[in-house]
TORROTI-411936 format. One record per atom (N, C-alpha, C): atom name; residue in three letters; chain; x, y, z. Coordinates in Angstrom, 1 decimal. Layout:
<dovos>
- guti|timi|doro|east|north|up
- CA|ala|A|X|Y|Z
...
</dovos>
This chain:
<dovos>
- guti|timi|doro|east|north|up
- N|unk|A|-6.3|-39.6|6.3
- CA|unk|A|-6.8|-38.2|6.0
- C|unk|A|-5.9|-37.3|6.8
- N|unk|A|-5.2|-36.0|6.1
- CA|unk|A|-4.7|-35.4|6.9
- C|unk|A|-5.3|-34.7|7.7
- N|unk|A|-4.7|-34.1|8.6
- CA|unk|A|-5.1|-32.7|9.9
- C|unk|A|-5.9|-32.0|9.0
- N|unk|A|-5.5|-30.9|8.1
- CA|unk|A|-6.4|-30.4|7.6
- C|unk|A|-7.6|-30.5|6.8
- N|unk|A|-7.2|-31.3|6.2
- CA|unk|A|-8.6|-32.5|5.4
- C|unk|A|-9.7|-32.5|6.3
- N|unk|A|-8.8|-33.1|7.7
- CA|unk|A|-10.6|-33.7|8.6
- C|unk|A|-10.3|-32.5|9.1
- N|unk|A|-9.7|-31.4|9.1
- CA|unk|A|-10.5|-30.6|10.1
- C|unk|A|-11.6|-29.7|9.3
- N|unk|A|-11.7|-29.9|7.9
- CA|unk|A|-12.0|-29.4|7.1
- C|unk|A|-13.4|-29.7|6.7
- N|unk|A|-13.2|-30.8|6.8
- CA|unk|A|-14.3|-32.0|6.4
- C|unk|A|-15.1|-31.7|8.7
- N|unk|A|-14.4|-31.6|9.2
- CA|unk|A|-15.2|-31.5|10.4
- C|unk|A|-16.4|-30.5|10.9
- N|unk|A|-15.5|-29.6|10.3
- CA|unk|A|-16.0|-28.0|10.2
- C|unk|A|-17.2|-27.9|9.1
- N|unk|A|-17.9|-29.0|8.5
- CA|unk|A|-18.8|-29.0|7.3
- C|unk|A|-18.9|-28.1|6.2
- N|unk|A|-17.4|-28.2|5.8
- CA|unk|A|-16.9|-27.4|4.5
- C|unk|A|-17.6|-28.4|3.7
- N|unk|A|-18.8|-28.0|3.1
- CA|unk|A|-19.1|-28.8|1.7
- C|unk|A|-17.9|-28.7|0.8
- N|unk|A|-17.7|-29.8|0.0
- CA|unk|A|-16.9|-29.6|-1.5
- C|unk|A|-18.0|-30.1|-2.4
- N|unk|A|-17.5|-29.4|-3.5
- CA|unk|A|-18.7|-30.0|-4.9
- C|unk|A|-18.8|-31.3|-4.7
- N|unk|A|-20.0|-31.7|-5.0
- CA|unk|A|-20.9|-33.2|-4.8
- C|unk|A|-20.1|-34.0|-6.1
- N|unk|A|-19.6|-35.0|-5.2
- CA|unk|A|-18.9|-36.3|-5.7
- C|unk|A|-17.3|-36.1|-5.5
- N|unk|A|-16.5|-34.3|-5.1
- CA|unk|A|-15.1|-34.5|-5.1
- C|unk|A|-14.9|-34.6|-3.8
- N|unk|A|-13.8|-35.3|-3.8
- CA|unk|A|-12.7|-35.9|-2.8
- C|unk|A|-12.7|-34.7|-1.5
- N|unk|A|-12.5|-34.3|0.0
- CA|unk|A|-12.1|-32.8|-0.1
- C|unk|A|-10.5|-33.0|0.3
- N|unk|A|-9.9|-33.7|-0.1
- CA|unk|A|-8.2|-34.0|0.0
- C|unk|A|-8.2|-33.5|-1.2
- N|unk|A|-8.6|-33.2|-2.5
- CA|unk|A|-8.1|-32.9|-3.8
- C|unk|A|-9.0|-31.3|-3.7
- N|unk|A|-9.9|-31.4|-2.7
- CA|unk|A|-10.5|-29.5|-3.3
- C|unk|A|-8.9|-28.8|-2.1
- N|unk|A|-8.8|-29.4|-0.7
- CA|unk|A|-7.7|-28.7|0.2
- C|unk|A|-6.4|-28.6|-1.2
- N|unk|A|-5.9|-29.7|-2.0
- CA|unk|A|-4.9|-29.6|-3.0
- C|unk|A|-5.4|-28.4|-3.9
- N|unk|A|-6.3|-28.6|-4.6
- CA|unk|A|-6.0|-27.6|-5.7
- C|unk|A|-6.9|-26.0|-5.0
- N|unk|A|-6.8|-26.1|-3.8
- CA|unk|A|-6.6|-24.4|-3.1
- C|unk|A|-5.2|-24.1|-3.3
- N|unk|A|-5.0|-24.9|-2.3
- CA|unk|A|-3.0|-24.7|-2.5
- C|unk|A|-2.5|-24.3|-3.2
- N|unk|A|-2.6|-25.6|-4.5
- CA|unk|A|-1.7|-25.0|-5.3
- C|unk|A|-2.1|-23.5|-6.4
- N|unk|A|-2.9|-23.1|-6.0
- CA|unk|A|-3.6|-22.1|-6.7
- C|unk|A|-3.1|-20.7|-6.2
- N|unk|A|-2.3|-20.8|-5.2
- CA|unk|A|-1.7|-20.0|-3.9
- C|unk|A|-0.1|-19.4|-5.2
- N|unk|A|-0.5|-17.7|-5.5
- CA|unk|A|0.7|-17.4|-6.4
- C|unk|A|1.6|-16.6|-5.5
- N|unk|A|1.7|-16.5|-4.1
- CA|unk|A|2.4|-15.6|-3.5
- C|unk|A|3.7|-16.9|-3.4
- N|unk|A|5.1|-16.4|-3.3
- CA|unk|A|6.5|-17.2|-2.9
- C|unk|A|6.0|-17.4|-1.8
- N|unk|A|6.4|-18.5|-0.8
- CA|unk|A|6.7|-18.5|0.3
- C|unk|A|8.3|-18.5|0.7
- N|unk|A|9.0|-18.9|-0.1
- CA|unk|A|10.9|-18.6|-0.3
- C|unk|A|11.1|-17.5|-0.8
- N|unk|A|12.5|-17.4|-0.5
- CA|unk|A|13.0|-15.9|-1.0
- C|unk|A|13.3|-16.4|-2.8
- N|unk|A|13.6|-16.2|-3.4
- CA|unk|A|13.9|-16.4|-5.0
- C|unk|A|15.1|-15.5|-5.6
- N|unk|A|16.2|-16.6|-5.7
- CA|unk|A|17.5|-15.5|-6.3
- C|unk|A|17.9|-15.4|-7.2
- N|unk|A|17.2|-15.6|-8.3
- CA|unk|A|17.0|-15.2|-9.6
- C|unk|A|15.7|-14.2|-10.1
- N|unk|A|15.8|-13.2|-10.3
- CA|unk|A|14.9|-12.3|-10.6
- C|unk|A|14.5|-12.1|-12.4
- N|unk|A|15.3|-12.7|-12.9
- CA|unk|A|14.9|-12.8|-14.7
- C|unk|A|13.3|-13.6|-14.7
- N|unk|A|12.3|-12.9|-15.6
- CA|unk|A|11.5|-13.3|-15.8
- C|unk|A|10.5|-13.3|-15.0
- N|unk|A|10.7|-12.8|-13.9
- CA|unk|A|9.2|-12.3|-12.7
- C|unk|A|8.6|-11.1|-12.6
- N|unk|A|7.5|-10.6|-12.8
- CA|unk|A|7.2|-9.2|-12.6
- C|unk|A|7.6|-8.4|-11.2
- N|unk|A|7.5|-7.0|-11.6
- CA|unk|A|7.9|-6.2|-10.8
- C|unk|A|6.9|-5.4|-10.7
- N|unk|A|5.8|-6.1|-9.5
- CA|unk|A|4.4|-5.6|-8.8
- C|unk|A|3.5|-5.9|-10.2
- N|unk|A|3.9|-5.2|-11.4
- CA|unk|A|3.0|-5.3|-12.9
- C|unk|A|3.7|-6.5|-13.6
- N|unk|A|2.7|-7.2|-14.6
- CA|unk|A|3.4|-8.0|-15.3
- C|unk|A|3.9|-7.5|-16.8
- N|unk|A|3.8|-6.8|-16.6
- CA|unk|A|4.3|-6.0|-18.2
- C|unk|A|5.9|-5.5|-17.8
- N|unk|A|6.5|-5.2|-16.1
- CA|unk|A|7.4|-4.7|-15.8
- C|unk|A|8.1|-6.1|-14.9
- N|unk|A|8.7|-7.0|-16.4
- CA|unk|A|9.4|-8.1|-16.2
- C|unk|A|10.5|-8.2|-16.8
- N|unk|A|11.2|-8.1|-15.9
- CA|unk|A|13.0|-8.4|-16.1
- C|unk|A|13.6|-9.7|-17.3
- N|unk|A|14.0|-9.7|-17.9
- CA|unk|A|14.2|-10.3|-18.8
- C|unk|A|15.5|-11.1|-19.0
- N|unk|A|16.5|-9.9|-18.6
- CA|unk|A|18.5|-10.3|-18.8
- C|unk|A|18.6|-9.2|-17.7
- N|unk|A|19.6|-10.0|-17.8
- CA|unk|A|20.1|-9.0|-16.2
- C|unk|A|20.8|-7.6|-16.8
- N|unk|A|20.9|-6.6|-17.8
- CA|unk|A|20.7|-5.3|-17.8
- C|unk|A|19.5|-4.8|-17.3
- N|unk|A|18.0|-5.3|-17.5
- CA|unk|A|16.5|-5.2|-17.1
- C|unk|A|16.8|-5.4|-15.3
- N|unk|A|17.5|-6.3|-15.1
- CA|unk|A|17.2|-6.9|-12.9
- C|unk|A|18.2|-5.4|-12.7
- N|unk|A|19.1|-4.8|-13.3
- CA|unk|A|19.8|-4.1|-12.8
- C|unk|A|19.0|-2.6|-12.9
- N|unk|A|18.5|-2.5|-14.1
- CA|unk|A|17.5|-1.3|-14.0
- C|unk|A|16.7|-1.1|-13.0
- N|unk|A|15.9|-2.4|-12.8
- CA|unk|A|14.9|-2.4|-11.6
- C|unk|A|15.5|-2.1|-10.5
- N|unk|A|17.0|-3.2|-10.2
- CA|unk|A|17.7|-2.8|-9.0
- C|unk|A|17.8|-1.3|-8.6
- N|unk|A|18.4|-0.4|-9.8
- CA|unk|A|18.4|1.0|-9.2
- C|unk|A|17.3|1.9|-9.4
- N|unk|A|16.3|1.6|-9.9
- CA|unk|A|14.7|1.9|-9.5
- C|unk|A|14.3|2.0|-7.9
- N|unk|A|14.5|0.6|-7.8
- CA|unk|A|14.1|0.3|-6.4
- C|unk|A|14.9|0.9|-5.2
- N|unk|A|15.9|0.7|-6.0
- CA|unk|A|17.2|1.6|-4.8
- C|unk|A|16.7|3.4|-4.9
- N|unk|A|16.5|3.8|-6.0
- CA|unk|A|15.9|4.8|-6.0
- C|unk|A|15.0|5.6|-5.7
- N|unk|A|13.8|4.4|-5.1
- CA|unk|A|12.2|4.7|-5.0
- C|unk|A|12.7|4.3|-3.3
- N|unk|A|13.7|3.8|-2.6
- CA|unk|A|14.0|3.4|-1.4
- C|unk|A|14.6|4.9|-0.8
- N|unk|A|15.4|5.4|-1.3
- CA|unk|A|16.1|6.8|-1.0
- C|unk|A|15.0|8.2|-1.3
- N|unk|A|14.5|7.5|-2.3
- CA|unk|A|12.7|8.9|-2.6
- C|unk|A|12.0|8.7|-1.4
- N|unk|A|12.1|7.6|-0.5
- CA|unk|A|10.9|7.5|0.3
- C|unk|A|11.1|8.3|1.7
- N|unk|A|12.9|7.6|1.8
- CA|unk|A|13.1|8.5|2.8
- C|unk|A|13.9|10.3|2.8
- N|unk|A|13.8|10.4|2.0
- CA|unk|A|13.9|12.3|1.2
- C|unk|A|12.7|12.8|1.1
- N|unk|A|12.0|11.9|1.2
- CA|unk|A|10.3|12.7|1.3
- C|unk|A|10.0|12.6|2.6
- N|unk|A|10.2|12.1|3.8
- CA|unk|A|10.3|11.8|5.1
- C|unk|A|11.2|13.3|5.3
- N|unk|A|12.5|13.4|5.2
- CA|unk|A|13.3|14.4|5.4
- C|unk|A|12.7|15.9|4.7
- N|unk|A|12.5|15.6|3.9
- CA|unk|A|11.8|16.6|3.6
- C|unk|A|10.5|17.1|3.8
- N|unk|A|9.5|16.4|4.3
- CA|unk|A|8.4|16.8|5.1
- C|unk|A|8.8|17.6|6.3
- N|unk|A|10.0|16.7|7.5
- CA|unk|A|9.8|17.1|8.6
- C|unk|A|10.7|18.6|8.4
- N|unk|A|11.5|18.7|7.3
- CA|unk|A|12.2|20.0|7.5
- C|unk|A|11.1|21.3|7.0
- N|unk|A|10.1|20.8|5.9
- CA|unk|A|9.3|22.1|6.0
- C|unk|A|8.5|21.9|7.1
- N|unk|A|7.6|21.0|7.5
- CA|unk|A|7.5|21.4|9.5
- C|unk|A|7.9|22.2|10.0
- N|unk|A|8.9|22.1|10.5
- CA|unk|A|10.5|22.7|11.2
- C|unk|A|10.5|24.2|10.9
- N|unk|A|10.8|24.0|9.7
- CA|unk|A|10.9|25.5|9.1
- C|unk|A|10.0|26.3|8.7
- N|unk|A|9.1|25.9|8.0
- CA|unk|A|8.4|26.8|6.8
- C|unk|A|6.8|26.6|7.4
- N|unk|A|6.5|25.8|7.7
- CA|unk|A|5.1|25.4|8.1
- C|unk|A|4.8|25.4|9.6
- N|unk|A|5.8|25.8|10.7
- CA|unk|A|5.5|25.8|12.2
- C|unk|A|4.3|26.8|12.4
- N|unk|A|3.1|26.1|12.9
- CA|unk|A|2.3|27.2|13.4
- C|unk|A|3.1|28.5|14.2
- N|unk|A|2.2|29.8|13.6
- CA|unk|A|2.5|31.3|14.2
- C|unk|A|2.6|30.9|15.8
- N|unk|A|2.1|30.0|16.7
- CA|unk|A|1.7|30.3|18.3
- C|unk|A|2.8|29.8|18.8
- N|unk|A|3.7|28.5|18.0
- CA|unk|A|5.0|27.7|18.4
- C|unk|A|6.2|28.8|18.1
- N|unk|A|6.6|30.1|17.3
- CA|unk|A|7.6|30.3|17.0
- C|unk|A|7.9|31.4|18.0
- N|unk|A|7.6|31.6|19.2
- CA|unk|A|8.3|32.6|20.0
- C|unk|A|8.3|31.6|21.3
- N|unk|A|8.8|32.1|22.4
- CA|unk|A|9.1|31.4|23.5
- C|unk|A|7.9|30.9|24.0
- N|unk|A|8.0|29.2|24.4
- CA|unk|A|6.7|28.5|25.0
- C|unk|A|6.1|29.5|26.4
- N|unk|A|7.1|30.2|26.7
- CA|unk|A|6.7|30.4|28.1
- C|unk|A|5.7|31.2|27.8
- N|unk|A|5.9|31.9|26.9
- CA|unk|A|4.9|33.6|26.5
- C|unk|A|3.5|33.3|26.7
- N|unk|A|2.8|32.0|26.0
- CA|unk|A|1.6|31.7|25.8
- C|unk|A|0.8|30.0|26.5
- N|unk|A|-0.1|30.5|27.1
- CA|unk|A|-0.5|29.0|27.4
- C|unk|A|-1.2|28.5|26.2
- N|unk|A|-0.8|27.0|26.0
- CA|unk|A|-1.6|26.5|25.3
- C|unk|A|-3.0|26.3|25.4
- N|unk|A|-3.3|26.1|26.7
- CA|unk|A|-5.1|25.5|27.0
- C|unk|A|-6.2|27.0|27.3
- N|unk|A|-5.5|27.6|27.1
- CA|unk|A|-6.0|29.1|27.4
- C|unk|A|-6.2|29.4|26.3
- N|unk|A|-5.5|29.3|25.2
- CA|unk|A|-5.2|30.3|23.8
- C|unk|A|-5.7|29.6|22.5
- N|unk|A|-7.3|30.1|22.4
- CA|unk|A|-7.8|29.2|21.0
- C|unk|A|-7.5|29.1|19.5
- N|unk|A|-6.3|29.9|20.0
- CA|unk|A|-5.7|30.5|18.2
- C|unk|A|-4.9|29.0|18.5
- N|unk|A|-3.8|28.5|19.3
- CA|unk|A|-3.0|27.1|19.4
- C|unk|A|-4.3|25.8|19.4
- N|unk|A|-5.2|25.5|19.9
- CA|unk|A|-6.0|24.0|19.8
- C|unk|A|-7.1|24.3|18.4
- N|unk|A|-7.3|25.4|18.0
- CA|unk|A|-8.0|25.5|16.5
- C|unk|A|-7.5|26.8|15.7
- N|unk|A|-6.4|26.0|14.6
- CA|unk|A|-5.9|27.0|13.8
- C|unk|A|-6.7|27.1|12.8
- N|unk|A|-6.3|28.0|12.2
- CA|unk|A|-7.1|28.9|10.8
- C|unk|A|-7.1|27.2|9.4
- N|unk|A|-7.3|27.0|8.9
- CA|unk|A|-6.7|26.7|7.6
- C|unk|A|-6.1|27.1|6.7
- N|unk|A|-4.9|26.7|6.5
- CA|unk|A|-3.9|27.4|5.7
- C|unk|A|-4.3|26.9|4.5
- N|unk|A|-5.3|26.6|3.3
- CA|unk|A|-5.3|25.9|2.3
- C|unk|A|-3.9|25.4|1.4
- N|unk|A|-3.2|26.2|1.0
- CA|unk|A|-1.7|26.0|0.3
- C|unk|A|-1.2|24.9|0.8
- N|unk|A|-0.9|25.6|2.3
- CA|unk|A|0.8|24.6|3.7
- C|unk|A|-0.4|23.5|3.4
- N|unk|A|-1.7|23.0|3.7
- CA|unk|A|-2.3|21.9|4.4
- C|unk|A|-2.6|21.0|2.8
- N|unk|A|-2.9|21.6|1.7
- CA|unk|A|-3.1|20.6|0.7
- C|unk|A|-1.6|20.1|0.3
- N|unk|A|-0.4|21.0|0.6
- CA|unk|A|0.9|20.5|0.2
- C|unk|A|1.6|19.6|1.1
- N|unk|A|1.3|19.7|2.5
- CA|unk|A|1.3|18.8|3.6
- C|unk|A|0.6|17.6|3.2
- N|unk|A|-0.6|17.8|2.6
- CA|unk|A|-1.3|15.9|2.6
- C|unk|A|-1.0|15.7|1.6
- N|unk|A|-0.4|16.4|0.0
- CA|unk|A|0.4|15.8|-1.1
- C|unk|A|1.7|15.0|-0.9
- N|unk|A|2.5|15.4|0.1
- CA|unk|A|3.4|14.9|0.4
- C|unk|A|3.2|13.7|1.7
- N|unk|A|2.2|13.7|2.4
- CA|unk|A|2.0|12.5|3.0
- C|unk|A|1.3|11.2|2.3
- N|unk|A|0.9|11.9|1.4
- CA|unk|A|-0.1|10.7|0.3
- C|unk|A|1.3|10.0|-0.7
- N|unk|A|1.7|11.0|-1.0
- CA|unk|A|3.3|10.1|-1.7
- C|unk|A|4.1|9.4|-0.9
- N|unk|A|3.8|10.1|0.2
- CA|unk|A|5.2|9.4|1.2
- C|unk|A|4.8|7.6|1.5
- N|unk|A|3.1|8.0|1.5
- CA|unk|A|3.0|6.9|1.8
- C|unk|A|2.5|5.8|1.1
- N|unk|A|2.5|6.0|0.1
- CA|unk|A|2.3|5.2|-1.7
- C|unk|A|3.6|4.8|-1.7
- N|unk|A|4.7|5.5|-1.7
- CA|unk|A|6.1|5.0|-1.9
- C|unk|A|6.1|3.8|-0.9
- N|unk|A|6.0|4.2|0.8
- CA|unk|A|6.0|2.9|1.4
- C|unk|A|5.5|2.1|1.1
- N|unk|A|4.7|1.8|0.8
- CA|unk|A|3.4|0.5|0.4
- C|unk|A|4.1|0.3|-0.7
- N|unk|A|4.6|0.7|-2.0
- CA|unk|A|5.2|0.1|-3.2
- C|unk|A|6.5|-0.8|-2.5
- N|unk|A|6.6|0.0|-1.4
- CA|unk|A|8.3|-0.8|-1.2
- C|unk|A|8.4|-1.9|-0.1
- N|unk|A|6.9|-2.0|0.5
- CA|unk|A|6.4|-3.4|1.2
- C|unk|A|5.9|-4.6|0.0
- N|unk|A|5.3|-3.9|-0.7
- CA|unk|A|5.2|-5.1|-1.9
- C|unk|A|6.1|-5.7|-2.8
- N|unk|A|7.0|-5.0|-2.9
- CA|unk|A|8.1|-5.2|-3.5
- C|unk|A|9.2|-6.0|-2.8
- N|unk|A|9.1|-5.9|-1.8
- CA|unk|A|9.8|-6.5|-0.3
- C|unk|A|9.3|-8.0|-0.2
- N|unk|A|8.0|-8.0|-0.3
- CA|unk|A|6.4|-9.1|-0.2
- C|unk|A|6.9|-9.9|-1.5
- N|unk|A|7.9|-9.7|-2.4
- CA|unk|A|8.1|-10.3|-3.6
- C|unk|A|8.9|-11.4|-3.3
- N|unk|A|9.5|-11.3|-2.4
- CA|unk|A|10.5|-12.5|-1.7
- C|unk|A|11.7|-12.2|-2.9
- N|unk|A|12.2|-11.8|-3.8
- CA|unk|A|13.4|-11.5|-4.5
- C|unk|A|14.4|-10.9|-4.0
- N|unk|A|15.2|-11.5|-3.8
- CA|unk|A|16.7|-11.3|-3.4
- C|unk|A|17.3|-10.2|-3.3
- N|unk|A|17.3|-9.4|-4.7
- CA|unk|A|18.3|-8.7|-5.2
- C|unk|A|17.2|-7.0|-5.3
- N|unk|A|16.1|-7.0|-5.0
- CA|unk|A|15.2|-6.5|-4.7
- C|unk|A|14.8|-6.3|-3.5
- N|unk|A|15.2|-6.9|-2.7
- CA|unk|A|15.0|-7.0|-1.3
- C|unk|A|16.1|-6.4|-0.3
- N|unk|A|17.5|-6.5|-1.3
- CA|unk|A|18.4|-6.0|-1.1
- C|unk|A|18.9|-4.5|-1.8
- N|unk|A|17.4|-4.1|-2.6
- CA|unk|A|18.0|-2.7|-3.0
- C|unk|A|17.0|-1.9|-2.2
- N|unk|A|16.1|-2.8|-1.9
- CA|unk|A|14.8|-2.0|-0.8
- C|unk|A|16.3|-1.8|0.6
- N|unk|A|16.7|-2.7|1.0
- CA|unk|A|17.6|-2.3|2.6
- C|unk|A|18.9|-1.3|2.3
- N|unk|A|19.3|-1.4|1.1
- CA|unk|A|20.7|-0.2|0.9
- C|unk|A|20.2|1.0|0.7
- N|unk|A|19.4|0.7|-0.3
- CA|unk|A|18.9|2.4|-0.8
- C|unk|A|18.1|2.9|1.0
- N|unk|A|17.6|2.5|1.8
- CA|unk|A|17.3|2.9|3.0
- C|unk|A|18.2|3.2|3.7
- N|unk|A|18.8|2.4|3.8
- CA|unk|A|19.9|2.0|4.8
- C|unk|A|21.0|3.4|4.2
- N|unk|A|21.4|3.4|2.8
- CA|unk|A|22.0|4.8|2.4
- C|unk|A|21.6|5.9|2.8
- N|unk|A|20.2|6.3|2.5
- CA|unk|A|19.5|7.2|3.0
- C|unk|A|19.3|7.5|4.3
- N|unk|A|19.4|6.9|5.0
- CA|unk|A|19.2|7.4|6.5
- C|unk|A|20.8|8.0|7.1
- N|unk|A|21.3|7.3|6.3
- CA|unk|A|22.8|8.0|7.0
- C|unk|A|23.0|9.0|6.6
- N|unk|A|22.9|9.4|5.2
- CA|unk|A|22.7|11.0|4.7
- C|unk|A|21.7|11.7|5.2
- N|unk|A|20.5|11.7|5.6
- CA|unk|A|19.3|11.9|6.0
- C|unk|A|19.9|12.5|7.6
- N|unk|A|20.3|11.3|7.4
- CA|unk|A|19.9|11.9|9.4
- C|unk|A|21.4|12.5|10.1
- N|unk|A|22.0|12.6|8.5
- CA|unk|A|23.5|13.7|9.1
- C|unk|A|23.3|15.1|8.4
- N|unk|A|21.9|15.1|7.5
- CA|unk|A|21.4|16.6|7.5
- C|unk|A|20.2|16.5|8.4
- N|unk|A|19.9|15.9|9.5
- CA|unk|A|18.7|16.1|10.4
- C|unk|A|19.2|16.8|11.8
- N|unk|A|20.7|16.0|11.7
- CA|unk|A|21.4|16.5|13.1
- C|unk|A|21.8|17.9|13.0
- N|unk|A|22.2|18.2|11.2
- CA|unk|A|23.0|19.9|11.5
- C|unk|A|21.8|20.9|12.0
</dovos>
């Protein structure tokens, strides 16, 4: 009996009356659809949907610059959040000299007004920013190769552009 069998069988995991529990521990397993390998052929596996499956490699290359694409959208929406911050959306109490105003004194700085527009456009763009991520951990979670590798360039591109318009 293996380790897990008896620990299985120790722990008084019923299995249906009369099966084996070495054959119920087997067909959990194999029932298991996530890779545990990376996979370097991408023809024929879905992409998160099963309807969005690569077929010939003009299809793995579409996806490839999808993904490279939705990799560089994620972080342009990053860059672009923090520059309207920065810019366009700094609270009135931060844009003159810190020295002028105490913060713990001044109730206009620890409870601002509601801006409805700045604050619904602020959480539209955090809700995307962060849908994009999550598509690009699942996609990542795909164990595919060549997908895995358009998730790290298209980032990896993006941040160097990104963060040489973050410095000017």
């Amino acid at each position: 009996m293996s380790s897990l069998t008896k620990e299985i069988y120790d722990h008084g995991i019923n299995t249906p009356s009369g099966e084996n529990p070495t054959n119920a521990v087997a067909a959990a397993i194999s029932n298991h659809s996530m890779p545990s390998v990376f996979i370097l052929s991408p023809i024929n596996r879905p992409l998160l949907l099963l309807f969005l499956t690569s077929r010939n490699p003009v299809e793995v290359m579409m996806f490839w610059l999808l993904i490279f694409g939705l990799a560089v959208g994620y972080r342009a929406m990053a860059y672009a959040r923090h520059r309207l911050e920065t810019r366009y959306w700094n609270p009135p109490g931060f844009r003159g000299s810190p020295g002028n105003q105490s913060f713990f004194f001044s109730p206009s700085l620890v409870v601002q007004r509601l801006d409805w527009s700045r604050d619904l456009k602020r959480a539209g763009m955090e809700f995307l920013t962060q849908v994009i991520g999550y598509l690009l951990m699942l996609i990542a979670m795909s164990f595919v190769v060549p997908w895995f590798f358009a998730i790290v360039l298209g980032l990896a591109t993006a941040e160097f552009f990104f963060a040489r318009l973050t410095a000017v």
